[in-house]
N, CA, C and O atoms as CSV, one atom per row, in Angstrom:
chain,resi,resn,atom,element,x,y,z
A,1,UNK,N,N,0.813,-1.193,0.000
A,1,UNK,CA,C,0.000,0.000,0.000
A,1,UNK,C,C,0.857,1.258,0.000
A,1,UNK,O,O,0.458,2.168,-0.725
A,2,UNK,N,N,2.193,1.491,0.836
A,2,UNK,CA,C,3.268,1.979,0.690
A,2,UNK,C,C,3.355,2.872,-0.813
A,2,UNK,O,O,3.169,4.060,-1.079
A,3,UNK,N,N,3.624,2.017,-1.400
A,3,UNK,CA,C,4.064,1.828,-2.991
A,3,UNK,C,C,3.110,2.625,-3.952
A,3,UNK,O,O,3.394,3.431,-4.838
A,4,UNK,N,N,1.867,2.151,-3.503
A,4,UNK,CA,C,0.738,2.736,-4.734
A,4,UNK,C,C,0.712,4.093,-4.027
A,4,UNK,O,O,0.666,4.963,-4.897
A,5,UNK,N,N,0.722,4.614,-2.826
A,5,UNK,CA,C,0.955,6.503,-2.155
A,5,UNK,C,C,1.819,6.961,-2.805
A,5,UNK,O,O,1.572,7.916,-3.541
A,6,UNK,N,N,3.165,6.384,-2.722
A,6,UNK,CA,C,4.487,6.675,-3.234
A,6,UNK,C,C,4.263,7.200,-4.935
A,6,UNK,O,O,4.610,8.181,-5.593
A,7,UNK,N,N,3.578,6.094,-5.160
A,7,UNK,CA,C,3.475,6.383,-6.679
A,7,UNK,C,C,2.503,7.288,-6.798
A,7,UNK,O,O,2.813,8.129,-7.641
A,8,UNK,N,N,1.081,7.543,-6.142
A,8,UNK,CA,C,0.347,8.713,-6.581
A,8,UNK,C,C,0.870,9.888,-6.318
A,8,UNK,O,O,0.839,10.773,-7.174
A,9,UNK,N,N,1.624,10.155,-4.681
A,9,UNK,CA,C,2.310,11.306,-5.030
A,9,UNK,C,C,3.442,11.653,-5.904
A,9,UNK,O,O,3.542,12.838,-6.221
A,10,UNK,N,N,4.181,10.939,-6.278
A,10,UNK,CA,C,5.145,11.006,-7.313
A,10,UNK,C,C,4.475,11.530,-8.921
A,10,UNK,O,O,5.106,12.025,-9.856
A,11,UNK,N,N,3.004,11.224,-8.839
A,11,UNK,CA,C,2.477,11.541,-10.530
A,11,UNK,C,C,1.840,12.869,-10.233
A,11,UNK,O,O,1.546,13.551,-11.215
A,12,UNK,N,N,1.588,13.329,-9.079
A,12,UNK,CA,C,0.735,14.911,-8.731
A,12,UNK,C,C,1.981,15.613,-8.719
A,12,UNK,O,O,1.944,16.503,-9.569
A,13,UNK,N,N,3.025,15.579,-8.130
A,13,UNK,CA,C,4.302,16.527,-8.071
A,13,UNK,C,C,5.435,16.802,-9.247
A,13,UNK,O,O,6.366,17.607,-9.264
A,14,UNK,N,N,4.967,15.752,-10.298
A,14,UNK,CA,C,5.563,15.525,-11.830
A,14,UNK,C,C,5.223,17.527,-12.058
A,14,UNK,O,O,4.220,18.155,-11.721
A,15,UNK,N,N,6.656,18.098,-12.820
A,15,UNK,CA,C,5.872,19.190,-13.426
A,15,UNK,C,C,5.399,19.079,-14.560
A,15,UNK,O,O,5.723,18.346,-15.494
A,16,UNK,N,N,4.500,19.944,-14.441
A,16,UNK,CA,C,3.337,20.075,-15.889
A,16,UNK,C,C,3.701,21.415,-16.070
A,16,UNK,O,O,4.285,22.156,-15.281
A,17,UNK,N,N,3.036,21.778,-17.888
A,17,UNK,CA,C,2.787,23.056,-18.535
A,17,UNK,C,C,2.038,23.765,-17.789
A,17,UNK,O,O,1.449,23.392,-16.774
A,18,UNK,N,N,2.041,24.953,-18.337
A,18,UNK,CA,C,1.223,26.095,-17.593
A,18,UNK,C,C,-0.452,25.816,-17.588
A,18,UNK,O,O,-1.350,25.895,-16.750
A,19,UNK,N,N,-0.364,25.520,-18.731
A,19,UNK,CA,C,-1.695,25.085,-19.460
A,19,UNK,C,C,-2.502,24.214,-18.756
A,19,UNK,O,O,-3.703,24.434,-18.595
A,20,UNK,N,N,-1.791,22.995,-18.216
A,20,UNK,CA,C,-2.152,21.562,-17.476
A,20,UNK,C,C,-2.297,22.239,-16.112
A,20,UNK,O,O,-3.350,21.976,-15.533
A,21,UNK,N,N,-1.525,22.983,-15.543
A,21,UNK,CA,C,-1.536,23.536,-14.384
A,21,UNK,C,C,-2.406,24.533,-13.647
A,21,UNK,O,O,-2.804,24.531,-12.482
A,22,UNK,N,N,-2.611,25.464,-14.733
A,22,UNK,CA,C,-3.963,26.263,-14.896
A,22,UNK,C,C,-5.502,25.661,-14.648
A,22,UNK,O,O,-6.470,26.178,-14.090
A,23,UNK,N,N,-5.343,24.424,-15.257
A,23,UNK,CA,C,-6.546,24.083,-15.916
A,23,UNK,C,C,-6.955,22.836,-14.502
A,23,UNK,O,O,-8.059,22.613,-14.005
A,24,UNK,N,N,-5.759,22.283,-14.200
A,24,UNK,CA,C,-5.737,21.589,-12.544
A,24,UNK,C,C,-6.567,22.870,-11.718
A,24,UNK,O,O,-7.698,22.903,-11.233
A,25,UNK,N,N,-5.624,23.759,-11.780
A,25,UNK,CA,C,-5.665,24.464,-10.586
A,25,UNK,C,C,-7.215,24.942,-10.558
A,25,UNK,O,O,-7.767,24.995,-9.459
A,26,UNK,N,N,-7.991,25.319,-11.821
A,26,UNK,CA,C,-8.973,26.155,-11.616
A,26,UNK,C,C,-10.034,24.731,-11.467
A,26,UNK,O,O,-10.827,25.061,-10.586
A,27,UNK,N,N,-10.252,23.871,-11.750
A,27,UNK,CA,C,-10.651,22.266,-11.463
A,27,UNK,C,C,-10.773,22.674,-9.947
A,27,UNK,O,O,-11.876,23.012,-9.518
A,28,UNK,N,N,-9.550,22.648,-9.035
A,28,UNK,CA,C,-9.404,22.024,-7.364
A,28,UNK,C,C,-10.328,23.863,-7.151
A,28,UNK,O,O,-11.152,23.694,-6.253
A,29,UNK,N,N,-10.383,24.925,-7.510
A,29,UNK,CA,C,-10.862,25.930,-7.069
A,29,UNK,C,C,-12.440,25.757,-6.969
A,29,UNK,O,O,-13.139,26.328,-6.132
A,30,UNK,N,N,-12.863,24.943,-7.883
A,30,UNK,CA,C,-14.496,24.750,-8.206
A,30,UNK,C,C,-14.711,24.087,-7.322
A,30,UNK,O,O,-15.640,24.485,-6.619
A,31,UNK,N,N,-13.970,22.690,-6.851
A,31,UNK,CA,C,-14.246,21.500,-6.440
A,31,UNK,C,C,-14.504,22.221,-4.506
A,31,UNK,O,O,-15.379,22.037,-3.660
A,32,UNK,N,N,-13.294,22.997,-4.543
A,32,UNK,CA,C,-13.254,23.515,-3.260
A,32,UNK,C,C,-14.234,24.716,-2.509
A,32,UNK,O,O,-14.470,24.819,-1.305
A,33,UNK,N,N,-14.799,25.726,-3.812
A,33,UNK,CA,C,-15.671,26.362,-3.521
A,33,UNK,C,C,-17.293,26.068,-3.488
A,33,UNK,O,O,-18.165,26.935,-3.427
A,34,UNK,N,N,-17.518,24.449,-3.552
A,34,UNK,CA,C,-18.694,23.727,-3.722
A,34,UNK,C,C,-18.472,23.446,-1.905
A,34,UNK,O,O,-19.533,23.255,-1.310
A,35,UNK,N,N,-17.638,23.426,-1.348
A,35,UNK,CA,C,-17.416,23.119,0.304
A,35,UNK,C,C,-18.425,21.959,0.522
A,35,UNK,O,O,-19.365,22.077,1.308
A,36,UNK,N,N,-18.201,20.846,-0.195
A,36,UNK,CA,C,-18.496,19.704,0.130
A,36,UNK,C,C,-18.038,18.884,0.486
A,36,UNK,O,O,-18.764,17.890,0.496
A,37,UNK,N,N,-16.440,18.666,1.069
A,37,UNK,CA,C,-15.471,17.805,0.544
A,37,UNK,C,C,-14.995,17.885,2.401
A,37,UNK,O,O,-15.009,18.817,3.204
A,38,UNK,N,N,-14.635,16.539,2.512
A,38,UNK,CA,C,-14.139,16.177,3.824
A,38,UNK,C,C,-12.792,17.371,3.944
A,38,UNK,O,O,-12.240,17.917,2.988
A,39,UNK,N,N,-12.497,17.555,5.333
A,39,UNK,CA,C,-11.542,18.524,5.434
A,39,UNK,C,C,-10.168,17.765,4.902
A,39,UNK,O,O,-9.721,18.082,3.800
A,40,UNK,N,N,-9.718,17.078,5.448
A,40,UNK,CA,C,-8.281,16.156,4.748
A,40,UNK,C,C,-8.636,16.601,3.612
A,40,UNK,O,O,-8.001,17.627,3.368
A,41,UNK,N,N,-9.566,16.241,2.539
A,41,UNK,CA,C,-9.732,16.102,1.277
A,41,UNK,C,C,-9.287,17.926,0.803
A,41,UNK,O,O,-8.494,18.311,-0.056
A,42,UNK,N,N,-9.916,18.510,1.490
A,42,UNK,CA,C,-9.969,19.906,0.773
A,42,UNK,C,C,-8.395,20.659,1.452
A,42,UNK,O,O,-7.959,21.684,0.928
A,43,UNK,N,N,-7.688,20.021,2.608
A,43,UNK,CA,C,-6.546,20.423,2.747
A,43,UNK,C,C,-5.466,19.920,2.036
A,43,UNK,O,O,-4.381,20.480,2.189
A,44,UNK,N,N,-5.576,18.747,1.110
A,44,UNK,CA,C,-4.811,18.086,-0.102
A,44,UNK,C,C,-4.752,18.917,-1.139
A,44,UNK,O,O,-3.677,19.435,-1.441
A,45,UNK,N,N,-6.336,19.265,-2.107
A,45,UNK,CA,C,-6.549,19.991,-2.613
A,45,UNK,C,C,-5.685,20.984,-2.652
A,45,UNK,O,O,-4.901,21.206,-3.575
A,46,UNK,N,N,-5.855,21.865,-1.231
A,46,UNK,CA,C,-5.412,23.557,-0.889
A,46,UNK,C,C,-3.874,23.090,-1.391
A,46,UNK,O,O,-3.318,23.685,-2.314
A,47,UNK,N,N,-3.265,21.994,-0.705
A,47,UNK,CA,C,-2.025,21.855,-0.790
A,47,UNK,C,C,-1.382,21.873,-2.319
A,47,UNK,O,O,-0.614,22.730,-2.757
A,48,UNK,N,N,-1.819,20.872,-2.923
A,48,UNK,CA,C,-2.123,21.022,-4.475
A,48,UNK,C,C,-1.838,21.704,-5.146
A,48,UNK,O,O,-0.980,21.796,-6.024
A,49,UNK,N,N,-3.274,22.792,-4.399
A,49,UNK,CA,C,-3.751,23.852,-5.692
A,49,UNK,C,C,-2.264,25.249,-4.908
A,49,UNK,O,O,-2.152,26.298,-5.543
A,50,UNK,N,N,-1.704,25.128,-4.138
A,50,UNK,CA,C,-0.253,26.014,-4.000
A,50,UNK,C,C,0.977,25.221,-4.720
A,50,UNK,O,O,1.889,25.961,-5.091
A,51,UNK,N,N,1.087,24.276,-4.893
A,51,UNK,CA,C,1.821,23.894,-6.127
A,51,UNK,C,C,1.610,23.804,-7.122
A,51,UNK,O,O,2.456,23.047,-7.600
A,52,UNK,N,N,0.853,24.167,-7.946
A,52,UNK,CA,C,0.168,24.414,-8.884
A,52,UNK,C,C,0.274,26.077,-9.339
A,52,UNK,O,O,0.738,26.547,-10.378
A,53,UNK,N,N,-0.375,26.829,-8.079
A,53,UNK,CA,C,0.065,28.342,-8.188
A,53,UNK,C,C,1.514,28.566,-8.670
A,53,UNK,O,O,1.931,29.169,-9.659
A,54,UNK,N,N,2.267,27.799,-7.524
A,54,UNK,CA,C,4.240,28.266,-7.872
A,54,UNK,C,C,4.249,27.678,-9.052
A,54,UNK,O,O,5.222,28.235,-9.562
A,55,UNK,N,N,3.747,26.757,-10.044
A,55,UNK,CA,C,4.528,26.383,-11.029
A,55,UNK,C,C,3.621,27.605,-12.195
A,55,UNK,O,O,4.126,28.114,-13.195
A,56,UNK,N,N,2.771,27.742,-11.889
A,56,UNK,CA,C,2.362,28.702,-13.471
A,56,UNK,C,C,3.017,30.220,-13.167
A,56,UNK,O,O,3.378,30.946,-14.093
A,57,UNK,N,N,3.172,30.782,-11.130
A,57,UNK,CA,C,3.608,31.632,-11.318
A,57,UNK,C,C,5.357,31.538,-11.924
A,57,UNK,O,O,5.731,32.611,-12.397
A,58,UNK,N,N,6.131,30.708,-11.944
A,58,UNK,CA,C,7.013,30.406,-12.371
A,58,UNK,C,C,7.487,30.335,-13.709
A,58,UNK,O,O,8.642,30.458,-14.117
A,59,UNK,N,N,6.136,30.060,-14.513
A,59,UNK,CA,C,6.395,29.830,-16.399
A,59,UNK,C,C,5.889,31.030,-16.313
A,59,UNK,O,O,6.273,31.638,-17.313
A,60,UNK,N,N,4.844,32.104,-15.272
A,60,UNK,CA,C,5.053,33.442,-16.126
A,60,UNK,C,C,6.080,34.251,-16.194
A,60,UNK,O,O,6.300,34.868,-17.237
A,61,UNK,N,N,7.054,34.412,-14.850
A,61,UNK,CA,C,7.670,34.787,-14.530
A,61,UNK,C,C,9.204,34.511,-15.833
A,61,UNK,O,O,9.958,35.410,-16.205
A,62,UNK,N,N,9.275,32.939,-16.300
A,62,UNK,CA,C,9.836,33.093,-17.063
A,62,UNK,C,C,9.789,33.412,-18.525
A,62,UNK,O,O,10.704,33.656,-19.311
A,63,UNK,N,N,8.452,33.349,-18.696
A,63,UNK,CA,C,7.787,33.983,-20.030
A,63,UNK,C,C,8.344,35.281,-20.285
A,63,UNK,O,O,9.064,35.553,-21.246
A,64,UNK,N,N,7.825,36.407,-18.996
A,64,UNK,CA,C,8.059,37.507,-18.608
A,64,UNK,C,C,9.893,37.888,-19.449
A,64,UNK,O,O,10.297,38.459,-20.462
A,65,UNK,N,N,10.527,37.127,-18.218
A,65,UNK,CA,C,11.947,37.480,-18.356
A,65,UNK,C,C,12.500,37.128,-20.190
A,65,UNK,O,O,13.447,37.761,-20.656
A,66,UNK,N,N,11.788,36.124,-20.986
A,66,UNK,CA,C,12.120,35.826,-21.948
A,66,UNK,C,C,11.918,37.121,-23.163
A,66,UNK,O,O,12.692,37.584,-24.001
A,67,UNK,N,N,10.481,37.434,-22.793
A,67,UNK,CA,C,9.794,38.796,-23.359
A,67,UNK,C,C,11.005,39.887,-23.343
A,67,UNK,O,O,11.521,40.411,-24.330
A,68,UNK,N,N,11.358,40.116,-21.841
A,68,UNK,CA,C,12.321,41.153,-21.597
A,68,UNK,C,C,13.564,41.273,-22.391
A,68,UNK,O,O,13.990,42.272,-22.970
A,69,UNK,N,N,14.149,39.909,-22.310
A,69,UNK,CA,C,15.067,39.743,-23.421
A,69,UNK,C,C,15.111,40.136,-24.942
A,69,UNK,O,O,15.892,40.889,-25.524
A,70,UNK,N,N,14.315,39.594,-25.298
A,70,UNK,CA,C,13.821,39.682,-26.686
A,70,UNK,C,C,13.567,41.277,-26.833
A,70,UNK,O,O,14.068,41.658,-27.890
A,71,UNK,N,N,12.872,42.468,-26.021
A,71,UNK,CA,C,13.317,43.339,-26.051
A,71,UNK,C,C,14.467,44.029,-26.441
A,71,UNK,O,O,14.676,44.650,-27.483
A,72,UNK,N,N,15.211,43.836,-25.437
A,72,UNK,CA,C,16.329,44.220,-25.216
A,72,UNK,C,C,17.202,44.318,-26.381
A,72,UNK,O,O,18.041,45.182,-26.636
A,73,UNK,N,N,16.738,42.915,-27.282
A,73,UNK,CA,C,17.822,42.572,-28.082
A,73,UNK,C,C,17.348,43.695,-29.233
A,73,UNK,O,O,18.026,44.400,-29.981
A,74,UNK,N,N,15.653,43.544,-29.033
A,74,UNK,CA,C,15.015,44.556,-30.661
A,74,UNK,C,C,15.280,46.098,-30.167
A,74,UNK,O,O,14.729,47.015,-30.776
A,75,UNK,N,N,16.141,46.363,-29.042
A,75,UNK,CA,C,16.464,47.775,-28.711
A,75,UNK,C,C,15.183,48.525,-27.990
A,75,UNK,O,O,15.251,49.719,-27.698
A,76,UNK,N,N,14.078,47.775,-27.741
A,76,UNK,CA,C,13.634,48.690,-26.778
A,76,UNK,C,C,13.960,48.167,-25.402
A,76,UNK,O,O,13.695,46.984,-25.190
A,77,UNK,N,N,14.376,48.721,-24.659
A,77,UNK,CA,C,14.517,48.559,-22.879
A,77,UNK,C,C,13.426,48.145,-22.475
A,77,UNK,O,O,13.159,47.036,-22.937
A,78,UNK,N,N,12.752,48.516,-21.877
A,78,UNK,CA,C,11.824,48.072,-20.992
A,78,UNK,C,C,10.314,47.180,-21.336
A,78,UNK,O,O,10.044,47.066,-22.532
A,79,UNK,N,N,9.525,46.675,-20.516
A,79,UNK,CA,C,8.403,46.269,-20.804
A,79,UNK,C,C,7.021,47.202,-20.376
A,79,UNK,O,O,6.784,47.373,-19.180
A,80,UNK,N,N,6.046,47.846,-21.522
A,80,UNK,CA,C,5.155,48.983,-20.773
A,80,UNK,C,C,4.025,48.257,-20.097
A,80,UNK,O,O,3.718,47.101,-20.385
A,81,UNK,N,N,3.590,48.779,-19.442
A,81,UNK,CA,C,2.622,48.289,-18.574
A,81,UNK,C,C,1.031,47.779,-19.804
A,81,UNK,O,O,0.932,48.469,-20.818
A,82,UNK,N,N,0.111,46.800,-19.626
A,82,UNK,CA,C,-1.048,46.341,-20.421
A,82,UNK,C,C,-2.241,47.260,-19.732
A,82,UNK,O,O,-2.560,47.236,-18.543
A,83,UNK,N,N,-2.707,47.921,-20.579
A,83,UNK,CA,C,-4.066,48.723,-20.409
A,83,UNK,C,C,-5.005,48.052,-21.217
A,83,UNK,O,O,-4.806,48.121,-22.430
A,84,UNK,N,N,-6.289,47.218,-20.695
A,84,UNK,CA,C,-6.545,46.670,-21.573
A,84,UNK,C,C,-8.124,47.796,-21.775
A,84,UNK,O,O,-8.984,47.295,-22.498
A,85,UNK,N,N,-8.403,48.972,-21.275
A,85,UNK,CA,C,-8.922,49.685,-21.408
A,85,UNK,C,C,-9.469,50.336,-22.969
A,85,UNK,O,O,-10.569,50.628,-23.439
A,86,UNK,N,N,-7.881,50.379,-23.512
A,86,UNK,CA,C,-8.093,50.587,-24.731
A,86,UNK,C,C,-8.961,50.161,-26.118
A,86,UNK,O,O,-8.759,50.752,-27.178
């Protein structure tokens, strides 16, 4: 019994795309805001759904820095802020 834990947590902590991670994460947000779910159950979840947060905030963060680059290189400096007002 050991073995099959070992192995389910080993396939939830695998990293995934942003995409897969997103799409987890907003899944455990529904599941959790229905507050039906035994507490263990919804403190797995919570646990989860914060590894899940660090990994997409992580691919934006490097998205971000990649963007910046690519700047840099086409000669403009900086990144302007998104108004989506416009």
């Amino acid at each position: 019994m050991v073995k099959k834990t070992a192995r389910k947590t080993a396939a939830r902590t695998q990293p995934v795309d942003f995409e897969s991670a997103l799409k987890e994460l907003e899944t455990l947000v529904e599941r959790m805001e229905e507050g039906e779910q035994p507490l263990e159950t919804a403190l797995k979840d919570f646990e989860r759904g914060v590894e899940l947060f660090r990994i997409c905030q992580g691919a934006l963060k490097d998205a971000e820095q990649k963007v910046q680059i690519l700047l840099e290189k086409s000669g403009q400096a900086e990144l302007a802020d998104f108004d989506d007002d416009e």
